[in-house]
C-alpha positions as CSV (number, residue, x, y, z in Angstrom):
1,X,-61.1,20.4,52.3
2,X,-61.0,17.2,54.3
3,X,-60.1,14.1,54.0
4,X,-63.7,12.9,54.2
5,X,-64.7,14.2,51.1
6,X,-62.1,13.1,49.1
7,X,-63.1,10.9,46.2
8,X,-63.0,7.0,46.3
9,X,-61.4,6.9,43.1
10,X,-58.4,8.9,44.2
11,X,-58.3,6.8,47.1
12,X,-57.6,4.0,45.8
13,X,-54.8,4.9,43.1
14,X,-53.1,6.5,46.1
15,X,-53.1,3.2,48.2
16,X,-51.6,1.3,44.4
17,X,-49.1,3.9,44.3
18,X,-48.3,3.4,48.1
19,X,-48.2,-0.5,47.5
20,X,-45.6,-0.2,45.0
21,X,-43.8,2.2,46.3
22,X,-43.4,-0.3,48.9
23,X,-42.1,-3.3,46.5
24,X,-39.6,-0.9,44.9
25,X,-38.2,-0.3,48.3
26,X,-37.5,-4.4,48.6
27,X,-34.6,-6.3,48.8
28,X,-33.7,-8.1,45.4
29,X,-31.5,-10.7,45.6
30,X,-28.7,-11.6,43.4
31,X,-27.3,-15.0,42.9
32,X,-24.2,-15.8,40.5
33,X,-23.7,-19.0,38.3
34,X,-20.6,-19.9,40.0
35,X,-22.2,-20.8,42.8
36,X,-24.9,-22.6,40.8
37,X,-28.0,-21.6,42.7
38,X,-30.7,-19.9,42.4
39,X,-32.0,-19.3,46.0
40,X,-33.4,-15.5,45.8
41,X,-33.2,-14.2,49.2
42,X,-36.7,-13.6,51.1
43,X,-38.0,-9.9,50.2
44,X,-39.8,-7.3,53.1
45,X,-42.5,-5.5,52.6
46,X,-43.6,-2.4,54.3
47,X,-47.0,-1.3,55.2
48,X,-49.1,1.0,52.8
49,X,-50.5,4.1,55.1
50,X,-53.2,6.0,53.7
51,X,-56.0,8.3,55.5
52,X,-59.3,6.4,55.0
53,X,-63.0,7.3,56.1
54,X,-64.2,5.3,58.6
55,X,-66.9,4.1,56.0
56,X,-64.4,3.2,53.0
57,X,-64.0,-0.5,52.5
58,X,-60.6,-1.9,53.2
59,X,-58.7,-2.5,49.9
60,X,-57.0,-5.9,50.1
61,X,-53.6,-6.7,51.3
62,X,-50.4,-7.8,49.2
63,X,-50.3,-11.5,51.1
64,X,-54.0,-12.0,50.9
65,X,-53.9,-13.8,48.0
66,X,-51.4,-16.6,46.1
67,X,-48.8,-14.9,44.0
68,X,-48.4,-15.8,40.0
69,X,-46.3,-19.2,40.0
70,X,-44.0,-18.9,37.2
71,X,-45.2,-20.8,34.2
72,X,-41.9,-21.1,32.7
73,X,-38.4,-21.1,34.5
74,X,-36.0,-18.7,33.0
75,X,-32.8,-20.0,34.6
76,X,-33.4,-23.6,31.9
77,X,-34.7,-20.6,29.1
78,X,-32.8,-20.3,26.6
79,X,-33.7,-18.8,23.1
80,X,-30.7,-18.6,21.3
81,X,-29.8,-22.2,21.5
82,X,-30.7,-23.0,18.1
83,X,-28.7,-26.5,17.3
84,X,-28.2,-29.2,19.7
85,X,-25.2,-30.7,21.4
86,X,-23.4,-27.8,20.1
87,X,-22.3,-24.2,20.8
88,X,-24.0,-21.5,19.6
89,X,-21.9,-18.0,18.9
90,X,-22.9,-15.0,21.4
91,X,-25.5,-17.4,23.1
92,X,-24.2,-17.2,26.7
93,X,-27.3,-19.6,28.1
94,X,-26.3,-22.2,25.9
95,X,-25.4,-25.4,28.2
96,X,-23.0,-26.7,25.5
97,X,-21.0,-24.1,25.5
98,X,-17.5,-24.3,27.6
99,X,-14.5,-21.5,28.5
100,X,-12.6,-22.0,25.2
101,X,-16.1,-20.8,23.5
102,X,-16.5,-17.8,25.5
103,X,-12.7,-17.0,24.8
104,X,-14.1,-16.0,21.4
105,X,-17.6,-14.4,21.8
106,X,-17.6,-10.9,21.2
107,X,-20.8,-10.0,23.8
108,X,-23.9,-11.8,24.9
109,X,-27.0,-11.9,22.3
110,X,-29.4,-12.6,25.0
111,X,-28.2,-10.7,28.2
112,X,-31.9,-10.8,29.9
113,X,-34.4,-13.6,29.9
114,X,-37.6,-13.2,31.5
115,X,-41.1,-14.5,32.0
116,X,-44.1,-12.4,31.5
117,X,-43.7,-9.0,31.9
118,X,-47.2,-7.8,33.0
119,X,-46.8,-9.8,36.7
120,X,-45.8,-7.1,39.1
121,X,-43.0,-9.3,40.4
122,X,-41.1,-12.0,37.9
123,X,-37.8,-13.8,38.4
124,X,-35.2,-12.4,35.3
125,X,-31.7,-14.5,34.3
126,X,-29.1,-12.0,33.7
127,X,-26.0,-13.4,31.3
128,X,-22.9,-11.2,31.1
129,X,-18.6,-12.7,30.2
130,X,-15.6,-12.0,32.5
131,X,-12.6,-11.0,29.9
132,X,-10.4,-10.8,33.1
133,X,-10.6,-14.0,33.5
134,X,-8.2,-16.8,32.1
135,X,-10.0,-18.3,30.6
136,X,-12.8,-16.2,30.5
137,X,-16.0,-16.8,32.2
138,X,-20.0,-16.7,32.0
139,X,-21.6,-15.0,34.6
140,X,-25.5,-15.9,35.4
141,X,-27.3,-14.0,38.0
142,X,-31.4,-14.7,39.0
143,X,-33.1,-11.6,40.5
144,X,-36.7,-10.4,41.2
145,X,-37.2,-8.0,38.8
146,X,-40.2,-5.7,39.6
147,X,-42.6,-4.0,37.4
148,X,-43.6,-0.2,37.8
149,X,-46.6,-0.3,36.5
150,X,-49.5,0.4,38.6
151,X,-51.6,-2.2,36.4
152,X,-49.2,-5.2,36.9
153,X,-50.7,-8.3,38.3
154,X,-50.1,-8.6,41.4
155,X,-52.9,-11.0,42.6
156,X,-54.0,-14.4,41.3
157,X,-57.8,-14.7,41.7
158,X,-58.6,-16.2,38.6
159,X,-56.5,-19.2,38.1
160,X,-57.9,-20.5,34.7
161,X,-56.6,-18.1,32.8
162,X,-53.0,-18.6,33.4
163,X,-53.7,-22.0,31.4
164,X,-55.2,-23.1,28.5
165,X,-58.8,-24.3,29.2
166,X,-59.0,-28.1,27.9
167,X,-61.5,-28.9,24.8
168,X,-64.6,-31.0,25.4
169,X,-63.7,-34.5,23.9
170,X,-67.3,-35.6,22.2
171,X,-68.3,-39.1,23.4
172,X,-71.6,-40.9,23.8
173,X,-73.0,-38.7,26.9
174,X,-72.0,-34.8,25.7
175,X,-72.5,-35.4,21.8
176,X,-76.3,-34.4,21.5
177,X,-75.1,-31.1,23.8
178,X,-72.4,-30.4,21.8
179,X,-74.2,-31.0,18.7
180,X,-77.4,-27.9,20.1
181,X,-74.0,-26.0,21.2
182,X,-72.3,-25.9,18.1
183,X,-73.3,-24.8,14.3
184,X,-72.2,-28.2,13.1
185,X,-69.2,-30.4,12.2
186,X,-68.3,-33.6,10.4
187,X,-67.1,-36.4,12.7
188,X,-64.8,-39.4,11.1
189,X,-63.3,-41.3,13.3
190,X,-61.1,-43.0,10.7
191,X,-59.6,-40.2,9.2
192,X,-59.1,-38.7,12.4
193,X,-57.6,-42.4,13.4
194,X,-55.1,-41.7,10.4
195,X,-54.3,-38.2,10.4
196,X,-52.9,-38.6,14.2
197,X,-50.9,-41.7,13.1
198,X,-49.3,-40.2,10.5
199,X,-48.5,-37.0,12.6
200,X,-47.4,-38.6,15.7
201,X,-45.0,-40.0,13.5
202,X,-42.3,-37.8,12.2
203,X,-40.5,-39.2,9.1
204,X,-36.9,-38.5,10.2
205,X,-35.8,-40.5,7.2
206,X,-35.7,-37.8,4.6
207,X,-33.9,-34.6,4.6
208,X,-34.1,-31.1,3.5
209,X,-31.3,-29.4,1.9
210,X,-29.2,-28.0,4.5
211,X,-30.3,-29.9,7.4
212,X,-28.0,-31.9,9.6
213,X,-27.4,-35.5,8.9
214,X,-28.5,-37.7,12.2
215,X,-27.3,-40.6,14.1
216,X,-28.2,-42.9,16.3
217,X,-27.2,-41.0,19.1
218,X,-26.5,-37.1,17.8
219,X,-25.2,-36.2,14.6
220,X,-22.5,-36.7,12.0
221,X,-19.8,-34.5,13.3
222,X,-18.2,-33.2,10.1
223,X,-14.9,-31.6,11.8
224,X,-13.9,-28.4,10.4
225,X,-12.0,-24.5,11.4
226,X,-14.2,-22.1,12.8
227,X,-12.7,-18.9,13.8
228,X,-9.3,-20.4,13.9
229,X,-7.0,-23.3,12.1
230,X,-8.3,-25.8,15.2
231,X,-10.4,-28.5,13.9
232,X,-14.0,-28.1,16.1
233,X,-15.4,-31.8,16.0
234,X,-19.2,-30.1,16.8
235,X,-19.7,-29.4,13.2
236,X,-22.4,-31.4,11.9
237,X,-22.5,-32.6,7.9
238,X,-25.5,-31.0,6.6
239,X,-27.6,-32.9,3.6
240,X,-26.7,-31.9,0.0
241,X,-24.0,-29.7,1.0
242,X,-20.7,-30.6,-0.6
243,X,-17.7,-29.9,1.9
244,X,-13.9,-30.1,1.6
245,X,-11.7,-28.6,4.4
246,X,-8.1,-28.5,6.1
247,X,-7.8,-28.2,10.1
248,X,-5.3,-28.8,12.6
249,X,-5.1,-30.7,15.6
250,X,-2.4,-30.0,18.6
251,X,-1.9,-33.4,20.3
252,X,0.7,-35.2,22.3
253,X,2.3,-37.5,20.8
254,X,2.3,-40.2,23.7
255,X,-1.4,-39.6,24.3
256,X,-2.4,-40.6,20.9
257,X,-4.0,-43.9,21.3
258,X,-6.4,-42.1,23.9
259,X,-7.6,-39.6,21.0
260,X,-10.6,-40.3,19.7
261,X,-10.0,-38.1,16.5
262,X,-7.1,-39.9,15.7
263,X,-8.7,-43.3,15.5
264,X,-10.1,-45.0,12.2
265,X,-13.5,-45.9,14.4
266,X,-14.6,-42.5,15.2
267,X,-15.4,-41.8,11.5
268,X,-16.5,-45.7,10.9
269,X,-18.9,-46.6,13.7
270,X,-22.0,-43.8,13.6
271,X,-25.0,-44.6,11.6
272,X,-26.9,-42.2,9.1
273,X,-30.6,-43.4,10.0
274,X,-30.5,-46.9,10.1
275,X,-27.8,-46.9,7.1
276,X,-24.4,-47.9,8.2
277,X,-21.1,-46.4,6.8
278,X,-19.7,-48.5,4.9
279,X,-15.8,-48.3,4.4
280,X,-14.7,-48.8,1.0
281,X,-10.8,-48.0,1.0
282,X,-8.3,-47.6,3.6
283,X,-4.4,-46.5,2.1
284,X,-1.5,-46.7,4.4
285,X,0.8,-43.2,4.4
286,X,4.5,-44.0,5.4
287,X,7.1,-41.6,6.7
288,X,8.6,-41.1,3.0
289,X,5.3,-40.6,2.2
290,X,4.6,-43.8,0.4
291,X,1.1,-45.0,-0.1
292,X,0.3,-48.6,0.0
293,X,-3.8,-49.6,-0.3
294,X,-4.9,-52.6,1.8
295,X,-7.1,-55.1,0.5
296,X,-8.9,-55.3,3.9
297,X,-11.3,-52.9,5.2
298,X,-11.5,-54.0,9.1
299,X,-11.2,-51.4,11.1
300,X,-7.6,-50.2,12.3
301,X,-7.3,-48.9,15.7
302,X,-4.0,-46.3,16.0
303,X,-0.9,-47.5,18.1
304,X,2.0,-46.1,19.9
305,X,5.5,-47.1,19.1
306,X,8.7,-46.2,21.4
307,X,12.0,-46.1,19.9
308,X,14.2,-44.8,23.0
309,X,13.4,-41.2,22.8
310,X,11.4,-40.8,20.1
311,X,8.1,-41.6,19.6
312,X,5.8,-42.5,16.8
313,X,2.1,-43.0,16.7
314,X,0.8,-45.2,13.7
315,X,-2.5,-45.3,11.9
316,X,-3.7,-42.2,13.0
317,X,-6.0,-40.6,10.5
318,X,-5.0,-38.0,8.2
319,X,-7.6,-37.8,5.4
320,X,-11.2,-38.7,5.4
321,X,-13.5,-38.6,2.5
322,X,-17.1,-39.1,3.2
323,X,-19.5,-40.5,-0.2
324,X,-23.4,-40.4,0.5
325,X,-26.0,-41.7,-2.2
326,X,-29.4,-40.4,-1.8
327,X,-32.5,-40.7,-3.5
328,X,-34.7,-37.9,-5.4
329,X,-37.0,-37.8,-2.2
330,X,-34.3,-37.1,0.4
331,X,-33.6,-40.1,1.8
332,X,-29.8,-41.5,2.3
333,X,-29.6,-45.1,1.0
334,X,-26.0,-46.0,1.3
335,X,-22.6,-44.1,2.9
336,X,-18.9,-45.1,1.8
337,X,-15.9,-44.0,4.0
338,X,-12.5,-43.7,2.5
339,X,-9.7,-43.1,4.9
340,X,-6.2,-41.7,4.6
341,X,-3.8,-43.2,7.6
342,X,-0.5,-42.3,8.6
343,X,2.4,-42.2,11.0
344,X,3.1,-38.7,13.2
345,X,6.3,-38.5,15.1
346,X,7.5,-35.3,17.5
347,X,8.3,-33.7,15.3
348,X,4.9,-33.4,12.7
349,X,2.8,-31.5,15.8
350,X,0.2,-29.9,15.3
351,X,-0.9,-32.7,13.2
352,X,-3.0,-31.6,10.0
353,X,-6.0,-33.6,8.8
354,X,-8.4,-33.3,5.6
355,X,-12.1,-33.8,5.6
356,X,-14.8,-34.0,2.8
357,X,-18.0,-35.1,2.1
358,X,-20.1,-35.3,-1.5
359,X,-23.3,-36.5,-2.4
360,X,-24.2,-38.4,-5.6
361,X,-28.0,-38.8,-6.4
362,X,-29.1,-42.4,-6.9
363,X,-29.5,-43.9,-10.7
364,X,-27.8,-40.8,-11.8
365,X,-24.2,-41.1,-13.8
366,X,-22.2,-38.1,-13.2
367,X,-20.8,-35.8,-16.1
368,X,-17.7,-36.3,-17.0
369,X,-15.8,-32.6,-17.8
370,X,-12.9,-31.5,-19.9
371,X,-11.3,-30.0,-17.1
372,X,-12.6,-27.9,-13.6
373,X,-12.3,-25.1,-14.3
374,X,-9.9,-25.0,-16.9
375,X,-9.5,-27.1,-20.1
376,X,-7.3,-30.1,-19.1
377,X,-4.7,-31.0,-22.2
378,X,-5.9,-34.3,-24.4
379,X,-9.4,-34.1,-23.4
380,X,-12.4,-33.0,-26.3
381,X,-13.7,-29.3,-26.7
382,X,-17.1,-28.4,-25.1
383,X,-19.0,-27.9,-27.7
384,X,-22.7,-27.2,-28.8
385,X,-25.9,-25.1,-30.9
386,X,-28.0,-22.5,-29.5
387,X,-31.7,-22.5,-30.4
388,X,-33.5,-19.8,-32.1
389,X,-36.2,-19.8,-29.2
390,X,-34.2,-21.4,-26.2
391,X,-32.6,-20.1,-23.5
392,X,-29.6,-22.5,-23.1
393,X,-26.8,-24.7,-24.9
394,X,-27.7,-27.9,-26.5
395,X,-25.1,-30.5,-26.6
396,X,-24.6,-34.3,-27.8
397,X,-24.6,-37.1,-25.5
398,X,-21.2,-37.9,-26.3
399,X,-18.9,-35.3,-25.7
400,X,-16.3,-36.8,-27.8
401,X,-18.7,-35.7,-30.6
402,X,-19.1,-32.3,-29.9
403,X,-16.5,-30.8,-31.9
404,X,-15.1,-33.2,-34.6
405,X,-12.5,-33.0,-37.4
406,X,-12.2,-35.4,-40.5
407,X,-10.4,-38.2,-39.5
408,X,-7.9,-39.8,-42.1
409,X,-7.9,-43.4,-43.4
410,X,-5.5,-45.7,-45.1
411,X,-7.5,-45.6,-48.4
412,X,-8.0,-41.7,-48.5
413,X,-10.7,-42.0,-50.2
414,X,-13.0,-39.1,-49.6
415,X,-16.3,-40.3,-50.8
416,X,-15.4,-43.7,-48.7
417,X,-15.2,-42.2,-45.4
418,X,-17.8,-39.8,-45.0
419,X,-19.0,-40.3,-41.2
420,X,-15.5,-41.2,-39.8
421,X,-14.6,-38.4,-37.5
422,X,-11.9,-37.3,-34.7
423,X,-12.6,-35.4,-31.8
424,X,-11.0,-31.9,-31.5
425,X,-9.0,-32.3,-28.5
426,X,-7.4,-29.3,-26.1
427,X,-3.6,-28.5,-27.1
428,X,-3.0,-30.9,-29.6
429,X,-2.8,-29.6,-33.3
430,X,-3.8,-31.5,-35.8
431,X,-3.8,-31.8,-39.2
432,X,-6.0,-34.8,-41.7
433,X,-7.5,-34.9,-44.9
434,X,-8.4,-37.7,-47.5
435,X,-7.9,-37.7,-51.7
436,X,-11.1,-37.0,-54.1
437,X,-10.7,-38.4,-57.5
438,X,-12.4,-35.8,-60.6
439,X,-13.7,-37.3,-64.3
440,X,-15.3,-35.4,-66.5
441,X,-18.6,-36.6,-65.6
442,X,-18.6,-34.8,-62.3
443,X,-20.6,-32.1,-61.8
444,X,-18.7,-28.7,-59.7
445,X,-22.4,-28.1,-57.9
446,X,-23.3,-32.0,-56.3
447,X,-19.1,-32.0,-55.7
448,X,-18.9,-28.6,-53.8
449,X,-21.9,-29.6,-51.6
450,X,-20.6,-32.9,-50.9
451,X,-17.2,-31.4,-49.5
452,X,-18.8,-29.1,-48.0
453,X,-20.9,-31.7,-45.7
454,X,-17.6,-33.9,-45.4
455,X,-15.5,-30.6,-43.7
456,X,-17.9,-29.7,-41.3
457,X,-19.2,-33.2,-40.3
458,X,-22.9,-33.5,-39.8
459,X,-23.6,-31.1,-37.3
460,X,-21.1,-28.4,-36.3
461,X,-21.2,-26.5,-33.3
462,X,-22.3,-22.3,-33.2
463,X,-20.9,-22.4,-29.8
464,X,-17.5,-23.5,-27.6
465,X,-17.4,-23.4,-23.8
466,X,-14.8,-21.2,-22.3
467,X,-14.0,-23.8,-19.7
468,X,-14.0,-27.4,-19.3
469,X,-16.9,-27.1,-16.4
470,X,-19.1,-24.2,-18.2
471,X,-22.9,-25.0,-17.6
472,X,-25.0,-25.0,-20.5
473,X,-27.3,-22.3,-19.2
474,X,-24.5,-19.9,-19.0
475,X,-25.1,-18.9,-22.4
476,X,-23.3,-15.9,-22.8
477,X,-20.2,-17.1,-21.3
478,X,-19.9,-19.5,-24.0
479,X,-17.3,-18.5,-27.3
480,X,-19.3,-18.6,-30.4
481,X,-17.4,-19.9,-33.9
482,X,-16.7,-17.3,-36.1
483,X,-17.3,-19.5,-39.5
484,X,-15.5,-17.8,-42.0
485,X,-15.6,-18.5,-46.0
486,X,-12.0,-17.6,-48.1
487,X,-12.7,-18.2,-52.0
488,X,-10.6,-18.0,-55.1
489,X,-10.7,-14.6,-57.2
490,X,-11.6,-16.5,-60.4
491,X,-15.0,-14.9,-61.1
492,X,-17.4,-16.8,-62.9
493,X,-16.0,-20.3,-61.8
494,X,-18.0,-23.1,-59.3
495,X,-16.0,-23.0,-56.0
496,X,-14.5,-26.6,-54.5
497,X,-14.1,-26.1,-50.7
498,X,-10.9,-28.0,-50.5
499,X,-9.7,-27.1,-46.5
500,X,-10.8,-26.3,-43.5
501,X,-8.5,-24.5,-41.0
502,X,-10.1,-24.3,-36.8
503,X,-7.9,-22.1,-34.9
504,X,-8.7,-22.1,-31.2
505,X,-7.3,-19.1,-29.0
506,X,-6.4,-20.2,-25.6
507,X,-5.1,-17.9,-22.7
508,X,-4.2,-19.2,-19.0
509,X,-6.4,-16.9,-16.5
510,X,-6.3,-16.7,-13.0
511,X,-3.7,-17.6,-10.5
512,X,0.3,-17.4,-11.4
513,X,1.1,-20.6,-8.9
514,X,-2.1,-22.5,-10.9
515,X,-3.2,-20.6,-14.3
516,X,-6.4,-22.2,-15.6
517,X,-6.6,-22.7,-19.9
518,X,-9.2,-20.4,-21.4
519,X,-10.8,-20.6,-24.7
520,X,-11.7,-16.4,-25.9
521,X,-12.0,-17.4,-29.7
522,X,-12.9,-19.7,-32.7
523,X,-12.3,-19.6,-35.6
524,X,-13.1,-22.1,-38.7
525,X,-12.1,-20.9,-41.8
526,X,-13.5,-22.6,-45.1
527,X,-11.1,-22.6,-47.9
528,X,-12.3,-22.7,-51.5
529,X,-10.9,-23.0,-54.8
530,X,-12.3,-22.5,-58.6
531,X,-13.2,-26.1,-59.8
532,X,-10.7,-28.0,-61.9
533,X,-11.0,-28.5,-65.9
534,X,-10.7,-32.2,-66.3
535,X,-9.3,-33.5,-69.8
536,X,-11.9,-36.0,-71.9
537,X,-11.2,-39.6,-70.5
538,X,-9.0,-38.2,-67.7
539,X,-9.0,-38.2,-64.1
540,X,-7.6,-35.5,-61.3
541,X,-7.1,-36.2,-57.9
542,X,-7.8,-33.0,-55.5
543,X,-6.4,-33.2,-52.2
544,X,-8.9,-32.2,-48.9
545,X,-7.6,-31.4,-46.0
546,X,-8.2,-30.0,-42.5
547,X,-6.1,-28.6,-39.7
548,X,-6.5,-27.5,-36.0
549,X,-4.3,-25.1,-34.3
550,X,-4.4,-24.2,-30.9
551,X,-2.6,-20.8,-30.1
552,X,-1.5,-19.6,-26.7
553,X,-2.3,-15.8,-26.4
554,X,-1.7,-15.2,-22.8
555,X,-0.2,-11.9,-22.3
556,X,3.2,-12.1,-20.4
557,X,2.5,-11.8,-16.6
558,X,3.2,-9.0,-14.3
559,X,3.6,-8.0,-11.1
560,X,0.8,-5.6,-9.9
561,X,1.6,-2.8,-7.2
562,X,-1.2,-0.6,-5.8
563,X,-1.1,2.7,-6.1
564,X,0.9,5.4,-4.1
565,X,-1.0,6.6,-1.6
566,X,-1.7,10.5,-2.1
567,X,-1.5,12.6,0.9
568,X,-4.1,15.2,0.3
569,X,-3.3,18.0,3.2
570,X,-3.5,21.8,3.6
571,X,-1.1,23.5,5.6
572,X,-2.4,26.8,7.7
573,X,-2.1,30.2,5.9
574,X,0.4,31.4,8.7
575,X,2.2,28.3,8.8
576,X,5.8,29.7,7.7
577,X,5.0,33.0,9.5
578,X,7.2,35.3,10.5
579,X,9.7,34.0,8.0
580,X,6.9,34.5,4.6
């Protein structure tokens, strides 16, 4: 068979596969980031050679057309880079990122950027690290990376649809047009007016939770360890996000003044959206470690003092606490700086430095605690009921009236001081009680109730928190009361509850160096007694009385060893051959 008859069809994929076998054969070039170009050297092309009839049309050649412009320049892509003006881990494109960042990437998360992949011929950004190097390096290379496929585009004739095409704006000569073109639509040009305003303008004056507080220029660097002790000033404070860290600086001494993070104004000077930072308190750290708080807040710039050989640098910043007040819509309405300075020598580098930030919600009071986590000693007893049909603890206003003891008075009178009440407070026993005065006329049933009502109080609590900071929604954490009665054995007789005895169990729990108090029971124990037998015309004077006891049940501490490793191994059946 000849080549004359052989189909057109097949013709033509053979000259495609001809074409690129020719552009696999071409010279890529490869350019490096040191050099910081991205010059791709010229690529050669060599002729297609097919047999052709002398009647078959000439298929195009490879320069008779433009090539596909890049639309977007992969040597400025970068996907990974996520937050600005700072590095982001394993993102080897990112521009922020310098050699003591690569020193602790583990590998590249983008290694290959390209463009569109269905162009026959597209420039690709290669990103790989140098380990060898001290310190290590990044190493960027651009090359023409060519597509295989024998459907790539390799020939722009249709420029339009490498673009967008651009909407028909209606105005006074296309509206009827439009209006025959279309099925309908509502036109208002004042909403439309509006809705662009409103969109053009981005309200960067609330936040989101979690979202990085700006500046006028960046961002409020919140400096704070990353994968090391070394404080890494590119942190940023994020919104609602309560922080509270230790890092460490390694600085020369005689180069102090020069450092920014050592000076008072670094910390003082940004602005949160138009809201300046107020500082509220600066207190002076001396060498013995003295602290002396100045009545001005000016600004303090640090300062280096010689003394022969040794050299001291003074108000250099130690501690910085950061307080922002924000409303219920997001938005920061004031920011209070208190700063810790002090005096470094030779011989206190590296030089440690505390940072923390909190956020208090505007017209809010915050709740005071017994004690976080544990129950701090001399402060009241969390306290409070449980609903039948609730999920959650309900507690008084006034935690000092959460868990309350009758409260003795000079009179003792117990019918005079019904309402007067102590708080129960943590680790102090206690012990009160008042005098009730018996005629004949009094009746056991009216008396028993009435001292009944005085021991407990007017509302006495089902449940105690565990710990000074337990939530109220953390129900069963909470310890409930075991209320216990204790009558006489005189049957037949009216019972007088005369006492009440609350004995709290307390153990410490957590860490030997700082043990945290614990309550794990409660229990109020009602004491009764068979009503006295007054005399006609007589009077009898019954004492009441009520007591608190806090007992210390934490078992004795010891020291905890793992386990013996076991070495679980088989020897071979002829290991002691010949001898067994």
């Amino acid at each position: 068979m000849g080549l004359g008859v052989v189909p057109p069809l097949l013709l033509v994929l053979l000259e495609c596969w001809a074409s690129v076998s020719a552009q696999a054969g071409a010279t890529v070039a490869v350019t490096t980031e040191a050099l910081n170009s991205t010059e791709p050297a010229p690529m050669t092309f060599r002729p297609a050679l097919s047999p052709k009839p002398p009647n078959t049309p000439r298929a195009p050649e490879p320069s008779s057309g433009p090539r596909p412009t890049p639309v977007t320049d992969v040597a400025a892509l970068c996907v990974c880079d996520l937050f600005p003006v700072q590095c982001d881990v394993n993102c080897c494109c990112d521009p922020d990122c310098s050699s003591m960042d690569f020193s602790v990437f583990s590998a590249c998360s983008v290694p290959v950027v390209t463009g569109d992949s269905q162009f026959c011929s597209q420039k690709a950004a290669i990103y790989s690290l140098n380990f060898t190097a001290n310190p290590p390096q990044r190493i960027f290379k651009l090359v023409d990376q060519l597509n295989p496929s024998i459907f790539c585009i390799h020939i722009t004739n249709y420029k339009p649809a490498l673009s967008f095409i651009n909407p028909e704006v209606p105005d006074e000569n296309n509206f009827d047009k439009l209006i025959k073109s279309s099925d309908g639509f509502s036109w208002n040009a004042e909403s439309d007016v509006s809705i662009t305003a409103e969109s053009d303008t981005p309200n960067t004056s609330k936040y989101e939770y979690g979202v990085p507080l700006q500046t006028s220029d960046s961002f409020l660097r919140f400096p704070s360890p990353l994968t090391s002790s070394l404080c890494s000033d590119n942190n940023p404070a994020a919104f609602l996000v309560n922080q509270a860290v230790k890092c460490t600086r390694r600085i020369n001494v005689g180069q102090c003044e020069e450092i920014e993070a050592l000076s008072m104004a670094y910390y003082s000077s940004p602005k949160i959206l138009r809201v300046p930072i107020t500082v509220q308190s600066i207190v002076i750290q001396s060498i013995n470690k003295t602290l002396t708080r100045l009545e001005d807040t000016d600004t303090l710039k640090q300062a280096l003092v010689e003394a022969g050989a040794v050299k001291i640098c003074t108000k250099v910043v130690l501690e910085v606490k950061y307080s922002l007040t924000y409303t219920d819509a997001g938005e920061i309405t004031k920011a209070h700086l208190s700063v810790l300075l002090g005096t470094i020598s030779n011989a206190v580098v590296p030089l440690q430095q505390t940072f923390e930030i909190h956020f208090i919600q505007q017209s809010t009071k915050p709740v005071p605690l017994s004690g976080n986590p544990g129950y701090v000693v001399g402060l009241p007893l969390a306290a409070g009921f449980r609903p039948p049909t609730g999920s959650g603890i309900i507690q008084t206003m006034n935690r000092y009236g959460q868990l309350t003891v009758l409260r003795s008075t000079a009179e003792q009178d117990c019918l005079a001081i019904e309402g007067i009440r102590t708080p129960v407070l943590f680790g102090y026993n206690m012990q009160s009680g008042c005098k009730l005065r018996l005629t004949r006329a009094t009746t056991c049933l009216l008396v028993a109730e009435k001292m009944k009502s005085l021991l407990r109080g007017q509302g006495f609590p089902d449940f105690v928190a565990p710990f000074g900071n337990s939530r109220a929604q953390d129900v069963l954490d909470w310890v409930p009361v075991h209320f216990v009665t204790q009558a006489s054995h005189v049957k037949d007789s009216c019972q007088l509850p005369v006492a009440l005895v609350i004995e709290v169990k307390w153990t410490k729990y957590g860490s030997l160096l700082n043990p945290q108090a614990k309550i794990v029971n409660v229990t109020a124990n009602l004491i009764s007694s068979s009503f006295p037998e007054t005399n006609s015309g007589n009077e009898r004077t019954i004492s009441i009385f009520t007591a608190v006891t806090f007992v210390d049940v934490s078992a004795p501490a010891e020291a905890g060893f793992r386990a013996r490793p076991t070495i679980n191994a088989k020897l071979p059946f002829n290991f002691f051959f010949p001898f067994v």
